[in-house]
DRENPA-3360 file (N, C-alpha, C; in nm, 2 decimals, always signed):
BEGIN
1 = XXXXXXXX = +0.08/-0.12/+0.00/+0.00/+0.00/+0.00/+0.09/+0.12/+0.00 ~ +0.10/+0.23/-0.05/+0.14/+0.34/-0.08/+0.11/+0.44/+0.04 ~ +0.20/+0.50/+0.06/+0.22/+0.60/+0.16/+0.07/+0.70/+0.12 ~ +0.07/+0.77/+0.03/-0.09/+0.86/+0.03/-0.20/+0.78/+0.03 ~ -0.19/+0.65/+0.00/-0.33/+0.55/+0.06/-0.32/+0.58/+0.22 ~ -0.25/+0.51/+0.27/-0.22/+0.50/+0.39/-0.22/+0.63/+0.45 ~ -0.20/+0.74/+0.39/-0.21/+0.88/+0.46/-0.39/+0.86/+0.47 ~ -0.42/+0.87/+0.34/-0.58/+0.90/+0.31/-0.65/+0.82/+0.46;
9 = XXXXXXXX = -0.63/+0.68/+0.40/-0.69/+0.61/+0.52/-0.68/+0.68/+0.66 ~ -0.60/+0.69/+0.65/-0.54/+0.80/+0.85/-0.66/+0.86/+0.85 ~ -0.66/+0.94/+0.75/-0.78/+1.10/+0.73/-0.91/+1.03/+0.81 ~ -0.94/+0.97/+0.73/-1.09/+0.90/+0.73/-1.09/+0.84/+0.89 ~ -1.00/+0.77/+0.92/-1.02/+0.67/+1.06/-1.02/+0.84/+1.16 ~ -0.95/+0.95/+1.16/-0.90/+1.03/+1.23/-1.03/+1.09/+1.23 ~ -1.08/+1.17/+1.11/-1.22/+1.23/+1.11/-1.33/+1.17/+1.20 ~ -1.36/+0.98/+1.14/-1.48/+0.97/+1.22/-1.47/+0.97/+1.37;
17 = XXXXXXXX = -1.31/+0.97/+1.45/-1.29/+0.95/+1.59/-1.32/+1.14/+1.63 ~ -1.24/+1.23/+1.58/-1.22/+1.34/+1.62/-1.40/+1.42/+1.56 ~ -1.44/+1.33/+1.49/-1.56/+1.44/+1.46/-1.72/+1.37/+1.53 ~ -1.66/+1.29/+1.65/-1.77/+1.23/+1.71/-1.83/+1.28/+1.85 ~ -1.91/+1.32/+1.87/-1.94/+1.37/+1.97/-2.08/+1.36/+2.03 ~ -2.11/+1.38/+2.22/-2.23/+1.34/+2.20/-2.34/+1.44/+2.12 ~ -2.44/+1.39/+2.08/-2.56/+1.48/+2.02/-2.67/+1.44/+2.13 ~ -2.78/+1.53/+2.12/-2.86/+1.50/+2.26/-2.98/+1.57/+2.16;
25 = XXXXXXXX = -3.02/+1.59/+2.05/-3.17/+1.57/+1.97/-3.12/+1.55/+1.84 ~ -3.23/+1.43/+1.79/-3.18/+1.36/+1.66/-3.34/+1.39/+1.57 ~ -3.32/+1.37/+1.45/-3.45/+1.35/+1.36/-3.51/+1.22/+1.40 ~ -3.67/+1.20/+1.35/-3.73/+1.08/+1.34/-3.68/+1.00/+1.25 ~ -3.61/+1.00/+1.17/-3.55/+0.93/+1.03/-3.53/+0.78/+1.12 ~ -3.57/+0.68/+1.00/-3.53/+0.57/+1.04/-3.40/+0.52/+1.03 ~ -3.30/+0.44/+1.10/-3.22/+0.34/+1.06/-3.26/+0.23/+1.01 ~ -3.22/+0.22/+0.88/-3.22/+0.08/+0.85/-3.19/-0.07/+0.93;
33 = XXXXXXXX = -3.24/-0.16/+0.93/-3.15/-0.29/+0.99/-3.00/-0.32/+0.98 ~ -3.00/-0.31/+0.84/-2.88/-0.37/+0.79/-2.76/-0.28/+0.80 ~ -2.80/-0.19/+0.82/-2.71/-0.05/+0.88/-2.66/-0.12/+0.98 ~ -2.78/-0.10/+1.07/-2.73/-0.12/+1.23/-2.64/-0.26/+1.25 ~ -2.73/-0.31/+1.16/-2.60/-0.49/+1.17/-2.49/-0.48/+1.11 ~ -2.45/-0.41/+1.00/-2.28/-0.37/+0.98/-2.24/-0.28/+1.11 ~ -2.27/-0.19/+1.14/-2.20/-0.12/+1.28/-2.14/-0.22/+1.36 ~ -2.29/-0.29/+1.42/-2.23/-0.40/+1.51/-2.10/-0.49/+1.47;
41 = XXXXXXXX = -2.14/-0.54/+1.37/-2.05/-0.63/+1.31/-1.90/-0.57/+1.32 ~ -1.92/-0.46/+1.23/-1.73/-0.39/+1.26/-1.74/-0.35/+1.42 ~ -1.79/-0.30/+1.49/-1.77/-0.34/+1.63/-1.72/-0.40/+1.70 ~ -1.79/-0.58/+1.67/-1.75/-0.69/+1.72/-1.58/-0.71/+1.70 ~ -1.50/-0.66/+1.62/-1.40/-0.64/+1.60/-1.32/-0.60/+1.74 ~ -1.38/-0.57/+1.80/-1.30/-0.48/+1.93/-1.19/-0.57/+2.02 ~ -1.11/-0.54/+2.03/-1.04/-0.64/+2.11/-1.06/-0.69/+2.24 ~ -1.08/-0.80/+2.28/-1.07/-0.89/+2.40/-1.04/-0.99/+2.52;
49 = XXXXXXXX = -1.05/-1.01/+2.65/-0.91/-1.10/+2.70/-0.89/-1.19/+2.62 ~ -0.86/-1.25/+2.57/-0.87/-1.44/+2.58/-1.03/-1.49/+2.47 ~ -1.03/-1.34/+2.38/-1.17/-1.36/+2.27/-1.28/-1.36/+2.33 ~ -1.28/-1.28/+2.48/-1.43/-1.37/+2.58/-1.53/-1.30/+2.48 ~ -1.50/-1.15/+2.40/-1.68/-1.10/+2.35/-1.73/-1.07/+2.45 ~ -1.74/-0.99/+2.53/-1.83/-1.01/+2.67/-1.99/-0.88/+2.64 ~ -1.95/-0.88/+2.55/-2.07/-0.77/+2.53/-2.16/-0.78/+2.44 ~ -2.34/-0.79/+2.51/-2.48/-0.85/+2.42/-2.52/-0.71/+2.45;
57 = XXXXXXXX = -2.55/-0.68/+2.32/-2.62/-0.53/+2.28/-2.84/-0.61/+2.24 ~ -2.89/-0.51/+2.32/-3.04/-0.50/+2.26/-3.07/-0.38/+2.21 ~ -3.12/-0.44/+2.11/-3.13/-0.33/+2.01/-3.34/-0.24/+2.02 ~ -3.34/-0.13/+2.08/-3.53/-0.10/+2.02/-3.51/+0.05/+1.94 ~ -3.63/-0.03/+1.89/-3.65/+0.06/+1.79/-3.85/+0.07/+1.80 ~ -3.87/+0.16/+1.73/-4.06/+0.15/+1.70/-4.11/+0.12/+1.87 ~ -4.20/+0.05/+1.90/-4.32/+0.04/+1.94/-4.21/-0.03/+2.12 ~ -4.06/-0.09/+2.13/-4.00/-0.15/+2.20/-3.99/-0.03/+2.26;
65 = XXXXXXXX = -3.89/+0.07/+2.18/-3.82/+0.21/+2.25/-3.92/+0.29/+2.32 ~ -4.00/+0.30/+2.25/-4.13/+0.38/+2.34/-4.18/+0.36/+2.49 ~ -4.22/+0.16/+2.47/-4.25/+0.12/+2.56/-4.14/+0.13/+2.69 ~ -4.03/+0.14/+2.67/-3.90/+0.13/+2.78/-3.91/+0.24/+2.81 ~ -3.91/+0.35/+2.75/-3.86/+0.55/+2.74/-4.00/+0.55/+2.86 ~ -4.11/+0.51/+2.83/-4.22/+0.58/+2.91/-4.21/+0.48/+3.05 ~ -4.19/+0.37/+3.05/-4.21/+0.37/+3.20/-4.06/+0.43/+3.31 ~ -3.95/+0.41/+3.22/-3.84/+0.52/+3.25/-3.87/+0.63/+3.33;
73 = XXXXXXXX = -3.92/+0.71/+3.25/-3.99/+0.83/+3.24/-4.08/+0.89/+3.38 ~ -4.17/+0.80/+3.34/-4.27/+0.82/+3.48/-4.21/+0.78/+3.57 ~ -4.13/+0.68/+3.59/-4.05/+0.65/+3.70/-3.97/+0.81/+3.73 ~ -3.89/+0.79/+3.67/-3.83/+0.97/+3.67/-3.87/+1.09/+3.76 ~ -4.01/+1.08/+3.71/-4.09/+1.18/+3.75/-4.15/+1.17/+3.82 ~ -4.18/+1.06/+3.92/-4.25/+1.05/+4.06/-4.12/+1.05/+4.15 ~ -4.13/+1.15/+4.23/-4.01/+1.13/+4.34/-4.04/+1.00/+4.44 ~ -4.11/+0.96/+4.43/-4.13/+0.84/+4.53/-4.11/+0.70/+4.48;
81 = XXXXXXXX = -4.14/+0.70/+4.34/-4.02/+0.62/+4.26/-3.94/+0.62/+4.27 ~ -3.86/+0.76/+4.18/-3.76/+0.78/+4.16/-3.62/+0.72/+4.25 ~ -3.66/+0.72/+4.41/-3.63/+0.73/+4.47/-3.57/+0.56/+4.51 ~ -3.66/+0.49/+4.48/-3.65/+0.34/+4.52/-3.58/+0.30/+4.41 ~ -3.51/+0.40/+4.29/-3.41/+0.29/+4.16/-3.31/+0.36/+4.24 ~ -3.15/+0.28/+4.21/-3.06/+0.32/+4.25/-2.92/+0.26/+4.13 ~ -2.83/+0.29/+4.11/-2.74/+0.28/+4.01/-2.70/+0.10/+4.06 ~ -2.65/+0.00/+4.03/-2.61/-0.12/+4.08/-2.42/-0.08/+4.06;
89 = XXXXXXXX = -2.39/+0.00/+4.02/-2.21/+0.02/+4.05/-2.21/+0.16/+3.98 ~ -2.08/+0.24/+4.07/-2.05/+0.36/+4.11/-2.01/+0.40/+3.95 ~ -2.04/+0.47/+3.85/-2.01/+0.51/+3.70/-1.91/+0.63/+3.79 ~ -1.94/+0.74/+3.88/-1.85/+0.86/+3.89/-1.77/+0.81/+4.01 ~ -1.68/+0.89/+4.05/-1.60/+0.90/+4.16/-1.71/+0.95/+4.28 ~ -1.69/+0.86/+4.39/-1.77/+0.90/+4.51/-1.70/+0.99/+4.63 ~ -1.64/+1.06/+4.59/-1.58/+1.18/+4.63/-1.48/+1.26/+4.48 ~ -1.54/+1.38/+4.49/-1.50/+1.43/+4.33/-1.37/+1.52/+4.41;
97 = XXXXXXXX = -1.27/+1.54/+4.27/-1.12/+1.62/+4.30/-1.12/+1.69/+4.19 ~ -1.02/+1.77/+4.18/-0.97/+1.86/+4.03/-0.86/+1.74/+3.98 ~ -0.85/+1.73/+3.87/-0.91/+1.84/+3.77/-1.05/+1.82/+3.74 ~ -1.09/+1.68/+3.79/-1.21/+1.59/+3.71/-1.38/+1.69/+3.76 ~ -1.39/+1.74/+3.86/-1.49/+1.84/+3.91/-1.49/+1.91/+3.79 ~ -1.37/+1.99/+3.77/-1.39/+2.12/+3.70/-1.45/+2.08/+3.53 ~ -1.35/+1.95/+3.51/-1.42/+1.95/+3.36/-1.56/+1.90/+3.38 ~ -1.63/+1.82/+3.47/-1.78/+1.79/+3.46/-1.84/+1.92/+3.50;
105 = XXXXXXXX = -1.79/+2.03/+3.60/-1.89/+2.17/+3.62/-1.89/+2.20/+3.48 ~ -1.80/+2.21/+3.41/-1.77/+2.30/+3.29/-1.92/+2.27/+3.16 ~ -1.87/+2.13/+3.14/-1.95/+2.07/+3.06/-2.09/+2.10/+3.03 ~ -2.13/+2.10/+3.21/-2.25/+2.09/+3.25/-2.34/+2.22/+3.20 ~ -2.23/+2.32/+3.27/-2.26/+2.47/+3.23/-2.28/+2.46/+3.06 ~ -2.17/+2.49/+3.03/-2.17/+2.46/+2.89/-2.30/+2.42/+2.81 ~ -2.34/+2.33/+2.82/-2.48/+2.24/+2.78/-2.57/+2.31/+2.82 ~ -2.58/+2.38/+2.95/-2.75/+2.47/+3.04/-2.77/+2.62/+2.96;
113 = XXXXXXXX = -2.57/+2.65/+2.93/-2.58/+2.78/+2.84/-2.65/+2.81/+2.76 ~ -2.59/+2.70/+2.66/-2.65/+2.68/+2.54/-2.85/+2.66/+2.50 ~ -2.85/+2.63/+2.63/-3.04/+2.56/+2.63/-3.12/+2.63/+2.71 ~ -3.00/+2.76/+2.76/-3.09/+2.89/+2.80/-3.17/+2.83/+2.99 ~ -3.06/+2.75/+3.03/-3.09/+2.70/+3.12/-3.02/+2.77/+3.24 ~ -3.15/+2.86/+3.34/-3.01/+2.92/+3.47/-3.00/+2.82/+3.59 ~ -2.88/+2.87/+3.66/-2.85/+2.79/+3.80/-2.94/+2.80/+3.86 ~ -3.01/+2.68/+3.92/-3.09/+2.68/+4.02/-3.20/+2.65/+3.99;
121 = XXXXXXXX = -3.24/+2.64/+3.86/-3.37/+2.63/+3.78/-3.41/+2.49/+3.76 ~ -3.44/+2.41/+3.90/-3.41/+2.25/+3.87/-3.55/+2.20/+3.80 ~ -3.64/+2.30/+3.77/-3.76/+2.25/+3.63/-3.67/+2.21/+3.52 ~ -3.61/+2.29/+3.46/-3.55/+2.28/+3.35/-3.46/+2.19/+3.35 ~ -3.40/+2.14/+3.48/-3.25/+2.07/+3.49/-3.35/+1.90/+3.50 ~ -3.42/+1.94/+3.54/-3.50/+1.79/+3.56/-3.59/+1.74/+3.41 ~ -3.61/+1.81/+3.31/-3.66/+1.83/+3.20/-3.58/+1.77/+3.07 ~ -3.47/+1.86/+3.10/-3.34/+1.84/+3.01/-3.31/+1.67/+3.06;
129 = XXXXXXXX = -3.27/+1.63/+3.20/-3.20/+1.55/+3.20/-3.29/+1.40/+3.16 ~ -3.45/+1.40/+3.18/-3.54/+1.32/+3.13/-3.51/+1.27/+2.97 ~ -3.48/+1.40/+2.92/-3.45/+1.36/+2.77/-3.36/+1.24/+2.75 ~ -3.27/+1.19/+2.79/-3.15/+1.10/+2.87/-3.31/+0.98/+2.81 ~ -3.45/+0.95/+2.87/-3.45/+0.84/+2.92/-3.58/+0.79/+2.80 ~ -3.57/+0.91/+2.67/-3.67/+0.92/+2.57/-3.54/+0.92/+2.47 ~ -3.42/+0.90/+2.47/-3.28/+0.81/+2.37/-3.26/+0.97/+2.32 ~ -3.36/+1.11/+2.36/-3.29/+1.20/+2.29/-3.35/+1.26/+2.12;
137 = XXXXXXXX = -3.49/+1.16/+2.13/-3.57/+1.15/+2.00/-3.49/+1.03/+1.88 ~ -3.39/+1.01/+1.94/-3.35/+0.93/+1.80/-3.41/+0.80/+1.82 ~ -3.41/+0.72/+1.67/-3.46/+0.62/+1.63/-3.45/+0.51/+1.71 ~ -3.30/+0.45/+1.76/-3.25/+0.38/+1.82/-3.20/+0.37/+1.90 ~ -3.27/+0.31/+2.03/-3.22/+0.30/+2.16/-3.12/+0.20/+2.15 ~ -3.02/+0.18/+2.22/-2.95/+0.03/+2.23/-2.92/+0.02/+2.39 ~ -2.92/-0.09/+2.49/-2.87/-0.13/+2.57/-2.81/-0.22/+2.58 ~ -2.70/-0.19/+2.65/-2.57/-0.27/+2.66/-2.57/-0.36/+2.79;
145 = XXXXXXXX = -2.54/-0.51/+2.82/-2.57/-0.58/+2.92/-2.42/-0.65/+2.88 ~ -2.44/-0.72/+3.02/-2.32/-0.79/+3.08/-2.35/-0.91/+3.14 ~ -2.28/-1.04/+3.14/-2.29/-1.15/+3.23/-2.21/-1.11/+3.33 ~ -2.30/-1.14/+3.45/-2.23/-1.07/+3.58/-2.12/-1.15/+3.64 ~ -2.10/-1.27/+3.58/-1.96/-1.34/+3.62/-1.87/-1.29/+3.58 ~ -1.83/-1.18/+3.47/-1.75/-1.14/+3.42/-1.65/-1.03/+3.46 ~ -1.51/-1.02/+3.52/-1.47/-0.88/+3.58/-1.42/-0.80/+3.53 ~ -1.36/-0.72/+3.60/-1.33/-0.61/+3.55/-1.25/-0.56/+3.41;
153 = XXXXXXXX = -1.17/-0.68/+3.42/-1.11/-0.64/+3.25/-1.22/-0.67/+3.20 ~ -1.34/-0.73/+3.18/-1.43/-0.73/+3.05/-1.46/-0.61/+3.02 ~ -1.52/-0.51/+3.12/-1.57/-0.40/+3.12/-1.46/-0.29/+3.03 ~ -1.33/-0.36/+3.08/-1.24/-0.25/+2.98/-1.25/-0.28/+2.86 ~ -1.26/-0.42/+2.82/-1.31/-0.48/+2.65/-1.41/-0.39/+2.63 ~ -1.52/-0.36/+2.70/-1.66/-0.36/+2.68/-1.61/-0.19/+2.61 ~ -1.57/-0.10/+2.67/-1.53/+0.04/+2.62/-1.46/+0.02/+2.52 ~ -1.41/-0.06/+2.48/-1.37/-0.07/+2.31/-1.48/-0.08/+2.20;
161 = XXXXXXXX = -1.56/-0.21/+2.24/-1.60/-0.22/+2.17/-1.75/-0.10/+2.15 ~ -1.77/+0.01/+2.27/-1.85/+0.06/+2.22/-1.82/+0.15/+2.16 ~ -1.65/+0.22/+2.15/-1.61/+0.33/+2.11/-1.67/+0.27/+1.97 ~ -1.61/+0.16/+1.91/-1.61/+0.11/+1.81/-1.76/+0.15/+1.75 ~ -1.84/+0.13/+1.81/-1.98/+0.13/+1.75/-2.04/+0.30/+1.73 ~ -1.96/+0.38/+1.81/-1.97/+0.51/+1.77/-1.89/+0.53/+1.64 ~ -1.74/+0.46/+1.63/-1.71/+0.58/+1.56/-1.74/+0.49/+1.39 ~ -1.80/+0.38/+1.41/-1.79/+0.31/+1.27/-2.00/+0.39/+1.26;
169 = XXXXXXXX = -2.05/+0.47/+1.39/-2.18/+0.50/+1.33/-2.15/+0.61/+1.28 ~ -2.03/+0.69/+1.30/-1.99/+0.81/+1.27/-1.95/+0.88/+1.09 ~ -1.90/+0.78/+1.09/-1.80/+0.71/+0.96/-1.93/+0.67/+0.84 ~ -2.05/+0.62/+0.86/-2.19/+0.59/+0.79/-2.22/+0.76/+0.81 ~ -2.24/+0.86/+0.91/-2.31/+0.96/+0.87/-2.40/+0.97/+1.01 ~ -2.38/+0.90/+1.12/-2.49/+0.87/+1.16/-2.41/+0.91/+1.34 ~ -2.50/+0.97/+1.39/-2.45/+1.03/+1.52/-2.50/+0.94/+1.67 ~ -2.45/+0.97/+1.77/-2.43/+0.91/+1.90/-2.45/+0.93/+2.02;
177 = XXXXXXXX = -2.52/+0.90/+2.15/-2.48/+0.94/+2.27/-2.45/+0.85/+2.38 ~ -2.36/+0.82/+2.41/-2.33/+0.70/+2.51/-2.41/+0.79/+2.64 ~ -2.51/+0.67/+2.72/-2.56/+0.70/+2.85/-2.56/+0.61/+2.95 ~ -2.48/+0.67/+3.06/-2.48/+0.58/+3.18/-2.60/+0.60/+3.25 ~ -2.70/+0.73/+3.25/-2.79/+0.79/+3.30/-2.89/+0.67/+3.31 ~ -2.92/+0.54/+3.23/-3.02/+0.44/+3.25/-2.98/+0.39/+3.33 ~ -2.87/+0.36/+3.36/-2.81/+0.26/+3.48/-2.92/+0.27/+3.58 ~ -2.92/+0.36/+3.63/-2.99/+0.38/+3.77/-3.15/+0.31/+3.74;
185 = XXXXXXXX = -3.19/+0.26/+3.61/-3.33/+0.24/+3.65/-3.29/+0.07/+3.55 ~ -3.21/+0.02/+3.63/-3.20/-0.08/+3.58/-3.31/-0.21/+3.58 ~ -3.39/-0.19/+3.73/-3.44/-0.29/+3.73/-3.56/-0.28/+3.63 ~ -3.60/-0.16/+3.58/-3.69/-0.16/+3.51/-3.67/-0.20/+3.35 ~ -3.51/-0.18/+3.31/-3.52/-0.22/+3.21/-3.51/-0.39/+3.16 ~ -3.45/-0.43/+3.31/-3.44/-0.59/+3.32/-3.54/-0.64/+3.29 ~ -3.66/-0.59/+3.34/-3.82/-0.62/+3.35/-3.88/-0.62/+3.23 ~ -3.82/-0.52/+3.13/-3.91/-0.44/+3.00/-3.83/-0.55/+2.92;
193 = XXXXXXXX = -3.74/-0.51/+2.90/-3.64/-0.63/+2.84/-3.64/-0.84/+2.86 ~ -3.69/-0.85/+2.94/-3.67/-1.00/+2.98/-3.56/-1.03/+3.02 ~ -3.47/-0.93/+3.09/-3.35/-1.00/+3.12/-3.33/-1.12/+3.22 ~ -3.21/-1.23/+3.23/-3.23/-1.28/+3.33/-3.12/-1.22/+3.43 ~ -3.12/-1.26/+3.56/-3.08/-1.25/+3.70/-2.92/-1.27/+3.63 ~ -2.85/-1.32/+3.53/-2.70/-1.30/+3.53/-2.68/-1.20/+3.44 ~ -2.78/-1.10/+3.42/-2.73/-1.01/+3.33/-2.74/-0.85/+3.41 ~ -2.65/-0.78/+3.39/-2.66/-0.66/+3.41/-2.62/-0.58/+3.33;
201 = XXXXXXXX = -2.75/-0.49/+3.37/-2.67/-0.33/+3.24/-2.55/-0.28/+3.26 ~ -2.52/-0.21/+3.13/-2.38/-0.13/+3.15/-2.41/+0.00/+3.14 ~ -2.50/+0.02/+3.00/-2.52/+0.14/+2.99/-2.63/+0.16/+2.88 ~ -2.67/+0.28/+2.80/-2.75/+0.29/+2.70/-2.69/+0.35/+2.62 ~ -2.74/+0.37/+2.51/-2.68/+0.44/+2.39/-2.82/+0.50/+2.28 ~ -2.77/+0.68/+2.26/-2.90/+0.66/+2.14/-2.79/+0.70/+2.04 ~ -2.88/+0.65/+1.87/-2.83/+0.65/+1.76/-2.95/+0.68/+1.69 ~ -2.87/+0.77/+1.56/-2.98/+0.78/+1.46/-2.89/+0.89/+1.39;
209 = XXXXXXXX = -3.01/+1.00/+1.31/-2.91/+1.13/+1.25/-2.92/+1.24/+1.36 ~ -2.83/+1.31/+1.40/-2.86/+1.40/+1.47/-2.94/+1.52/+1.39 ~ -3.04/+1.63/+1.48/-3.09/+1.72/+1.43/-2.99/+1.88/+1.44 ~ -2.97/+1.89/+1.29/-2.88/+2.01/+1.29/-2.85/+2.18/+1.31 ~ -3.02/+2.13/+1.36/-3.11/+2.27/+1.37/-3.05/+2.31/+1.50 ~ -3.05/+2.21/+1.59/-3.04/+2.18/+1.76/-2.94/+2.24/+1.77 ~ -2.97/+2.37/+1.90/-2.84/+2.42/+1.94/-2.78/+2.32/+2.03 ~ -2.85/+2.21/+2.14/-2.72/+2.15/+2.22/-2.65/+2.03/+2.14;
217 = XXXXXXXX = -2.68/+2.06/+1.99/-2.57/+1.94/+1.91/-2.47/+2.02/+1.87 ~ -2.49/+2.17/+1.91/-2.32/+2.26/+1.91/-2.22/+2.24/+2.02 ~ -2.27/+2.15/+2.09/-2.14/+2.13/+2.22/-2.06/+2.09/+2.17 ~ -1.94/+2.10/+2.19/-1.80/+2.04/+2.14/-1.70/+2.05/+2.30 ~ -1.70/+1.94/+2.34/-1.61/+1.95/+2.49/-1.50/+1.99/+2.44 ~ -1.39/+2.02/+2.58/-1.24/+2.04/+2.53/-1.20/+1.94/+2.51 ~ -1.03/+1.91/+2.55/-0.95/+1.80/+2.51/-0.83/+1.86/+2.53 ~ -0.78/+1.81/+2.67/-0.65/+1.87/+2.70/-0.54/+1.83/+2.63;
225 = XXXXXXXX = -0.45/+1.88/+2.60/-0.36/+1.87/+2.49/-0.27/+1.71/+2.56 ~ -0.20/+1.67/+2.50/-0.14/+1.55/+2.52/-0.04/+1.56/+2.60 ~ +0.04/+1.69/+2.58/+0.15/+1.72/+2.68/+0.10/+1.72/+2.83 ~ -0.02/+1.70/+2.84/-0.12/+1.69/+3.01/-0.12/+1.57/+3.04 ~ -0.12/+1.48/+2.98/-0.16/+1.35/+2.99/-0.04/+1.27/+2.98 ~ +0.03/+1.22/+2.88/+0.14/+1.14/+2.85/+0.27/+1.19/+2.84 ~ +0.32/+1.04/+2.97/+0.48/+1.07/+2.92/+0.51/+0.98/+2.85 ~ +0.64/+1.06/+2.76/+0.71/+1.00/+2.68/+0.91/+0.99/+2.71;
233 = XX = +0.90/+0.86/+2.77/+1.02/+0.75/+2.81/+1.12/+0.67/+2.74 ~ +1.22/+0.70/+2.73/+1.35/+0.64/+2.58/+1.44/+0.62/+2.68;
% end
């Protein structure tokens, strides 16, 4: 293969990683099936301990996603519900530090800016954050599950293979939002889903086209330069 192949190819793998981001309102537009089953497919690709695969994706779409989003939902919105779901493992740090506080305050602001959202205004903060549990309007919900025998390296497999499925949806045209925010109402999606007792969620994901119109699909987070992060050792 020739060096400007090989450049080109860079371009393309670089774009769909660097031009992926979450979107949080999408159009009605459908995804096709066959779409969604190539994503997966180059997905499955992701690397593994020992080949384990440890990650079963459910896929809704139509009349499934609705039925999940609404009891979600209402659950959400009765504090006396609300109150009886609880996360089954810690997604944040249970005591926050810098720098990692400052870039989640940042974010957060960032996102309320844009949506004309002020501090303190927990109608709107509780509004916005529901959207989380209706995929964001897009087509396709996906939930990600786990066999609970499985430890902690799987879970690191498991973040590959989702990056993978963003950025190979990215690369089709087709936009993303990884959500841990379902976690917390797991038992309900165990229930809505059929799961059995050795399966637990990881997380959700919506997919579809994003809507372009939408000011909070202008977020673009930072990204601290590399000299922040890695050393380089000879």
């Amino acid at each position: 293969m020739s060096k400007a192949v090989d450049a080109a190819s860079a371009a393309w793998v670089d774009a769909a990683i660097t031009g992926r981001h979450s979107m949080r309102r999408f159009l009605p537009a459908e995804v096709p099936r066959t779409v969604l089953e190539a994503i997966l497919r180059v997905a499955s690709h992701a690397p593994s301990g020992t080949n384990t695969q440890p990650w079963q994706v459910h896929v809704l779409t139509g009349a499934a996603r609705q039925r999940l989003s609404a009891r979600i939902a209402a659950a959400y919105d009765d504090p006396a519900q609300e109150a009886q779901h609880t996360e089954e493992y810690a997604y944040y740090p249970r005591q926050w530090v810098s720098p990692y506080i400052d870039r989640r305050r940042k974010v957060g602001w960032d996102l309320y800016g844009l949506l004309g959202i002020k501090k303190g205004d927990k109608a709107a903060m509780h509004a916005q954050h529901r959207r989380n549990y209706l995929f964001f309007d897009a087509p396709v919900g996906l939930i990600f599950t786990i066999d609970r025998v499985m430890e902690l390296g799987s879970w690191l497999d498991y973040g590959m293979f989702l990056q993978n499925i963003m950025v190979a949806a990215r690369a089709r045209g087709l936009d993303t939002c990884p959500q841990a925010a379902f976690c917390q109402f797991h038992r309900i999606i165990e229930d809505e889903l059929g799961l059995g007792p050795q399966q637990q969620v990881v997380c959700g994901m919506s997919l579809g086209w994003a809507d372009p119109a939408a000011i909070e699909n202008t977020l673009v987070t930072d990204r601290v330069p590399v000299a922040e992060f890695a050393r380089f050792l000879a």
